[in-house]
C-alpha positions in Angstrom: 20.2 -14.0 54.4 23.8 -12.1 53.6 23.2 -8.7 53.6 25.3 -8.6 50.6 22.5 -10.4 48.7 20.0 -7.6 50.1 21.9 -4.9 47.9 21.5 -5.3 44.3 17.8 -5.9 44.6 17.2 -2.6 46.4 19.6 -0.8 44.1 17.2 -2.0 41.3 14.1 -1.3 43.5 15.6 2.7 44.4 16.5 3.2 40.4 13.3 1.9 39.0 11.6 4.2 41.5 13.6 7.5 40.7 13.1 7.0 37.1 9.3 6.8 37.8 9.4 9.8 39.9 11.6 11.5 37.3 9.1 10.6 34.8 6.0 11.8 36.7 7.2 15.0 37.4 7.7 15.7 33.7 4.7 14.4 32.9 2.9 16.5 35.7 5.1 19.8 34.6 4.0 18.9 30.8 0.5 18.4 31.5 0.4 21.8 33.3 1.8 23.7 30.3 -0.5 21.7 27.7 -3.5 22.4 29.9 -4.7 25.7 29.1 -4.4 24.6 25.7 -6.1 20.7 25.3 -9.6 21.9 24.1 -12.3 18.9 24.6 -12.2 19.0 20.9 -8.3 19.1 19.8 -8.1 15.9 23.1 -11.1 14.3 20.6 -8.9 14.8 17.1 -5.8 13.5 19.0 -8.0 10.2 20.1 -9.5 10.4 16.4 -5.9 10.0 15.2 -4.7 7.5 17.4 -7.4 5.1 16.9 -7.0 5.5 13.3 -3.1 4.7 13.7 -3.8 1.7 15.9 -6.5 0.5 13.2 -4.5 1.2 10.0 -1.7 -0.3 11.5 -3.2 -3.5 12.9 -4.7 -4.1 9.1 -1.2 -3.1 7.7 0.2 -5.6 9.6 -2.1 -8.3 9.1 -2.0 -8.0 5.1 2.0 -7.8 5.0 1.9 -11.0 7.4 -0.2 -12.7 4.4 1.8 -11.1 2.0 5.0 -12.2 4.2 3.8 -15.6 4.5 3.2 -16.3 0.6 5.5 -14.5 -1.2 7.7 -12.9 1.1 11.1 -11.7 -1.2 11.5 -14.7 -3.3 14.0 -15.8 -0.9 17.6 -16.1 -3.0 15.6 -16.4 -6.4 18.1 -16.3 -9.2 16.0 -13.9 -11.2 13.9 -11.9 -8.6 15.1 -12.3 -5.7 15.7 -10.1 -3.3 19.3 -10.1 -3.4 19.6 -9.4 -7.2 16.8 -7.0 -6.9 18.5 -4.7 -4.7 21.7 -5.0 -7.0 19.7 -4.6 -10.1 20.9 -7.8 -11.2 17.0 -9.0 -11.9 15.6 -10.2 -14.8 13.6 -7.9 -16.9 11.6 -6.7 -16.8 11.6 -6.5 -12.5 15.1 -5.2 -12.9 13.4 -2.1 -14.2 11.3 -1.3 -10.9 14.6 0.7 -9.3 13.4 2.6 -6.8 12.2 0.4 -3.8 15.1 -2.0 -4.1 17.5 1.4 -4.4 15.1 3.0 -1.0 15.8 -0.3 0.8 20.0 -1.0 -0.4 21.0 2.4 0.6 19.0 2.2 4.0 20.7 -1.3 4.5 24.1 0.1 4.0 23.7 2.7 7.2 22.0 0.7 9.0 25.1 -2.0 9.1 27.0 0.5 9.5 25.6 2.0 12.9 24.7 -1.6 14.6 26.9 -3.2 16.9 27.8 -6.9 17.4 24.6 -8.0 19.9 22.1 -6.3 17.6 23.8 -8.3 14.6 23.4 -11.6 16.6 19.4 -10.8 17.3 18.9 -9.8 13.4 20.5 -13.4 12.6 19.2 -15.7 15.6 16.0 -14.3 17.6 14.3 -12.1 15.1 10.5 -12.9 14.4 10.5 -12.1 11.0 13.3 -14.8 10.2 9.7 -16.9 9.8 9.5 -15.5 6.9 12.3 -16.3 5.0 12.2 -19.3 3.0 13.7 -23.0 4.1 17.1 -23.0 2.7 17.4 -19.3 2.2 20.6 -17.8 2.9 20.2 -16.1 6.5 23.5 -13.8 7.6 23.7 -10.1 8.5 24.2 -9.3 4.7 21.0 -10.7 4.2 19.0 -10.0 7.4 19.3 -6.3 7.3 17.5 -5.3 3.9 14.9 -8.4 4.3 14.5 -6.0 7.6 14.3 -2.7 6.2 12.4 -4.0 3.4 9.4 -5.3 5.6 9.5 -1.9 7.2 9.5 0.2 4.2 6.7 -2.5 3.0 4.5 -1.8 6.5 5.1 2.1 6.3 3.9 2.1 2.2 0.6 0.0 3.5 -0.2 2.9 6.0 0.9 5.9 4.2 -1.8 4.6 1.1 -4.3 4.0 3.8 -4.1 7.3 4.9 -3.7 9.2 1.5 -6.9 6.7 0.7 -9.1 8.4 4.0 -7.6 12.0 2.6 -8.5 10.8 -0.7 -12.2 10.2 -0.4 -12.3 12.9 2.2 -11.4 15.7 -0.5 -13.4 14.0 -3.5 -16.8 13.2 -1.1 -18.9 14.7 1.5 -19.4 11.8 3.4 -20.0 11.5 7.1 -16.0 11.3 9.0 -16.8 7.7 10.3 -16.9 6.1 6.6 -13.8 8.5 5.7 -12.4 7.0 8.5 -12.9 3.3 8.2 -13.2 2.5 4.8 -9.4 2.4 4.3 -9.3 -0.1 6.6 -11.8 -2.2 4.8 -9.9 -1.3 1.2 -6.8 -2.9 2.8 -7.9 -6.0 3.7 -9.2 -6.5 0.4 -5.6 -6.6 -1.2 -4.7 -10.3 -0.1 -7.6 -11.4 -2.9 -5.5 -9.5 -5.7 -2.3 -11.4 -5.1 -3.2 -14.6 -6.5 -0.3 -15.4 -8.6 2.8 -14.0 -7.1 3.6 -11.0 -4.8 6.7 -8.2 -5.0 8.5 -5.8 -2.8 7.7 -2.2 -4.8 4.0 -3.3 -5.1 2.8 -1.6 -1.6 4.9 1.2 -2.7 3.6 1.4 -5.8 -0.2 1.8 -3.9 1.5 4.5 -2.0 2.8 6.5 -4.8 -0.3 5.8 -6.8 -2.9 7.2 -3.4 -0.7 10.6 -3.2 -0.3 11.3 -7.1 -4.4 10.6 -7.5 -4.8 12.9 -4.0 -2.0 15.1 -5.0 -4.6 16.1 -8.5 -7.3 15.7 -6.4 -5.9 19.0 -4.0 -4.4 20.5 -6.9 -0.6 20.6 -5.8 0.7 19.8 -9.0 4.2 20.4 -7.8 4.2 17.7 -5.5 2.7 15.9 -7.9 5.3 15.9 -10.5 7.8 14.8 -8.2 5.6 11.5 -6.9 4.9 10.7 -10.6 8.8 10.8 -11.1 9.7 8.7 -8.0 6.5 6.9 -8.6 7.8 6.0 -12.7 11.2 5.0 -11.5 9.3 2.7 -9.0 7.1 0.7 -12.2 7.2 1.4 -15.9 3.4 1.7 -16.1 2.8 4.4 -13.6 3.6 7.4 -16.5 -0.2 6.3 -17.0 -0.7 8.1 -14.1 -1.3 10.8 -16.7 -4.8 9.7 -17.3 -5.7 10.6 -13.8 -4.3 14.0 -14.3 -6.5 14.3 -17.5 -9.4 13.0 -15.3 -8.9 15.5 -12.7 -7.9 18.6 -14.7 -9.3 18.7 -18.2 -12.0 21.6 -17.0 -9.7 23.3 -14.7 -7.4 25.1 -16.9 -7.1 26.5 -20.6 -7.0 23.5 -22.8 -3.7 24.8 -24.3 -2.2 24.8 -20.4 -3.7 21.6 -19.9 -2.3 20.1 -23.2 1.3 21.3 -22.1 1.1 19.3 -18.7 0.0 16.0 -20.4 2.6 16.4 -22.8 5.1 17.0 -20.3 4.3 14.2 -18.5 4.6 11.8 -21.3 7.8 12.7 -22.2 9.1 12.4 -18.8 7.4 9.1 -18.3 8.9 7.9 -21.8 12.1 9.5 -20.9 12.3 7.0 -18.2 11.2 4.2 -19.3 13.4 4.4 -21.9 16.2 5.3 -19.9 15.2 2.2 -17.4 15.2 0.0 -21.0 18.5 1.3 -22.4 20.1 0.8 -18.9 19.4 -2.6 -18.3 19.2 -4.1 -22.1 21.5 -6.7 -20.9 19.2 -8.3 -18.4 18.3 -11.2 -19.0 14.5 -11.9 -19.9 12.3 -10.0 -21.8 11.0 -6.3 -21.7 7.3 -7.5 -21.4 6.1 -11.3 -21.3 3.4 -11.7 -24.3 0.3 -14.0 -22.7 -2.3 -13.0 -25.3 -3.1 -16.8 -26.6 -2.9 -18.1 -22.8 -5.3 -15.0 -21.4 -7.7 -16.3 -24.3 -7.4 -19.1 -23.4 -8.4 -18.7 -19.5 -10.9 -16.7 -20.3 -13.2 -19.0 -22.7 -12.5 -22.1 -20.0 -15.5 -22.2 -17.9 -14.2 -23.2 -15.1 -12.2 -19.4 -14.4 -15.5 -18.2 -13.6 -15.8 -20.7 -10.4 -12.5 -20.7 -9.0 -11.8 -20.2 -5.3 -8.9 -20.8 -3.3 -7.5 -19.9 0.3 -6.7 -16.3 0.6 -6.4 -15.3 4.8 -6.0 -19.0 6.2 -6.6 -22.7 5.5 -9.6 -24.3 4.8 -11.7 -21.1 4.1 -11.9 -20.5 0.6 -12.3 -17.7 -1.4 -13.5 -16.4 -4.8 -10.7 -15.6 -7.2 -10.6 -12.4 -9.2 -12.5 -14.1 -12.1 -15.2 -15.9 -10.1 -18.7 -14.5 -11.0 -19.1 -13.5 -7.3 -15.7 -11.3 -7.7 -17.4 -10.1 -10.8 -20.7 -9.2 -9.6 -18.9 -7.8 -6.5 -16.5 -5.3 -8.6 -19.0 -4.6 -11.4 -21.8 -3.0 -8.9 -19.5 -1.2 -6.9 -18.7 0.1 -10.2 -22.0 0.9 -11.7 -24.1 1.6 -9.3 -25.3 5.0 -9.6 -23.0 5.5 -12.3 -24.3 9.0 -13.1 -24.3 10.1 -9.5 -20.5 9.6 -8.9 -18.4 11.8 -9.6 -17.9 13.3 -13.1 -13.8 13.0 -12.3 -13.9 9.2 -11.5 -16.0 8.4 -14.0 -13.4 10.0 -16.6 -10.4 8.1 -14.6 -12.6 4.7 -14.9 -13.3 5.0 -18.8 -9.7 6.2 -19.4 -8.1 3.9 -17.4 -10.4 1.0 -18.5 -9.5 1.8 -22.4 -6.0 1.8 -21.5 -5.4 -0.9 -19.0 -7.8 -3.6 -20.3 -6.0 -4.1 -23.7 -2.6 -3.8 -22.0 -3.4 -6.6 -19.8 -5.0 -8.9 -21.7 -1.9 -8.7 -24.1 0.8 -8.6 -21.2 -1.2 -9.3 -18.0 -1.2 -13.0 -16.9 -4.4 -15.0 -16.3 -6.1 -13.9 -13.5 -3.0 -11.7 -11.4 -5.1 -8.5 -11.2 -2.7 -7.0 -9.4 -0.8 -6.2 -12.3 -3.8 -3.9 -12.8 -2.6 -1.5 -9.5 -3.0 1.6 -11.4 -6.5 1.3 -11.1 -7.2 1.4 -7.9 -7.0 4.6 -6.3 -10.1 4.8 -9.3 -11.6 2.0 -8.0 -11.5 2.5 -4.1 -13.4 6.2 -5.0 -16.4 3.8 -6.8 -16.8 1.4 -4.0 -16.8 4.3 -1.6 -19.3 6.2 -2.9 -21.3 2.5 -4.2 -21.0 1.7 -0.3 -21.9 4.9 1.1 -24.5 5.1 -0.6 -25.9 1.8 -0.4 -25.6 2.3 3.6 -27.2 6.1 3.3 -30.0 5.3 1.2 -31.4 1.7 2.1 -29.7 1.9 5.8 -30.7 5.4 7.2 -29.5 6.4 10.6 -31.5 6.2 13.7 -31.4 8.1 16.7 -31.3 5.7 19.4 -34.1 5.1 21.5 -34.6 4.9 24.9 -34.8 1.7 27.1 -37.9 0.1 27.5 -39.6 0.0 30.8 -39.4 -3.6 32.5 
């Protein structure tokens, strides 16, 4: 063989090896300044938290890859689309959701200008989540980079409300860590079965903002609060409802006139925007709010809604829509189950929210698309948990486990 050949091989053999030493070394000199400090039980909250992070993430990933699959961004829909979405060019009333398509328009304009021609060429030819955009959907760097940085800001939303959910039902309950832990998890998966009739890009954010305003009242930092319920109105026009959470939360934990000042407040600034959002865009086409009273009426006196099923997480395995009577049954126990026993706060948020909501979606809601009923849910999850923990603590009681049995 020519010795010339011989060269670049062990060039690559003698770097690889040098970067490995290099590597060990500062991982042997940071390991002996960490020592004296890695306690078995902060080495037990660092696993804690990085099998959380795997979990949450995995399940993140999974539901935006269903979410991906079926609705995606519209691909270049004239109306909703995610072109005309991120140039507020929609058709009301999604024009007036601003803030996700402003988060993800003003990331895309850094990132194109900070990538070079090679990363360009991957975003447009090799990328896996070109999959995802529709058949004949325009597909150039213009295009690539925000469907990008959408899908990322849609996967970060997922696991920042998963874990605002676990420090959520870990301020409101006593419950034992490993149902704190998991039960995010099992909320998440459940949010393919409420987008039956269509699916949008500030919808995971909108969970997000919803889980830290409800754990926000919930720890009572009412500053940071006030500025997720701002963010969180520019990001929907039914989120200034998040006020009914706040009169949930706080109606016996300061003076009534105080607590009359901060729901006041917070209706003005929800109205303010809302009807700054309104007067901005009153040029859009569409409508401000779609009117499907006679057609809700109308699906809900057919017999057949309560029977439905339909393909949720794959083909051929069918599952019960919103309306079925096993959805029902399902969401009305985890409801009322030990109704007196749950907390006085959720039960205020469930009435309040339940007067509000119901009316407003039966009037501007559209068949069976519970999703439009989002506000709900950081309500909601706190039922089920404490319906499922104590379903698990009081029929399914721990027990030590026993020792082997001699052969």
């Amino acid at each position: 063989m020519d010795p010339a050949t011989q060269v670049e091989p062990v060039r690559v053999i003698g770097g690889l090896a040098l970067r490995f030493a290099v590597l060990l070394g500062v991982g042997l000199v940071a390991w002996r300044l960490a020592r004296p400090h890695l306690t078995a039980a902060r080495v037990a909250q660092v696993f804690r938290f990085t099998l959380l992070t795997l979990l949450y993430t995995a399940v993140a990933t999974s539901v935006l890859d269903l979410f991906m699959t079926r609705w995606g961004f519209m691909g270049d829909a004239r109306h909703r689309g995610l072109d005309v979405m991120l140039e507020h060019r929609a058709e009301r009333p999604f024009v007036y959701r601003v803030l996700t398509p402003e988060i993800i328009r003003r990331v895309s304009d850094v990132v194109r200008e900070r990538i070079d021609g090679s990363q360009q060429r991957w975003l447009v030819r090799d990328s896996p989540l070109r999959r995802y955009a529709r058949p004949r959907e325009r597909w150039d760097v213009a295009k690539a980079v925000p469907f990008h940085v959408g899908y990322l800001v849609l996967l970060s939303s997922l696991l920042v409300a998963a874990f605002a959910a676990r420090a959520f039902a870990a301020t409101v309950y006593r419950a034992p860590p490993v149902f704190v832990d998991f039960a995010p998890a099992g909320a998440l998966l459940l949010l393919p079965l409420t987008f039956v009739r269509g699916g949008y890009l500030y919808d995971f954010p909108e969970l997000a903002l919803l889980m830290l305003c409800t754990l926000c009242l919930a720890r009572r930092h009412l500053a940071a609060y006030y500025v997720l319920f701002v963010l969180a109105c520019l990001n929907k026009e039914s989120s200034p409802l998040l006020v009914l959470y706040f009169a949930a939360f706080w109606t016996q934990r300061m003076a009534r006139r105080v607590w009359l000042g901060h729901v006041a407040a917070q209706v003005l600034i929800g109205a303010a925007i809302v009807v700054g959002l309104r007067v901005a865009f009153r040029a859009a086409p569409g409508d401000a709010a779609w009117f499907n009273l006679p057609a809700n009426l109308v699906f809900l006196i057919h017999p057949l809604t309560y029977f439905g099923f339909a393909p949720a997480y794959g083909p051929l395995v069918p599952f019960p829509l919103p309306f079925n009577l096993i959805a029902l049954f399902l969401v009305g126990f985890a409801l009322l189950w030990r109704w007196n026993e749950k907390p006085v706060e959720v039960r205020r948020a469930l009435l309040l929210l339940g007067a509000a909501l119901l009316p407003l979606y039966l009037t501007f809601g559209f068949l069976d698309e519970v999703r439009a009923l989002g506000l709900a849910f950081p309500a909601l999850y706190l039922a089920g948990f404490h319906t499922v923990f104590d379903l698990y603590d009081r029929f399914l009681p721990a027990q030590a486990p026993s020792a082997p049995a001699d052969p």
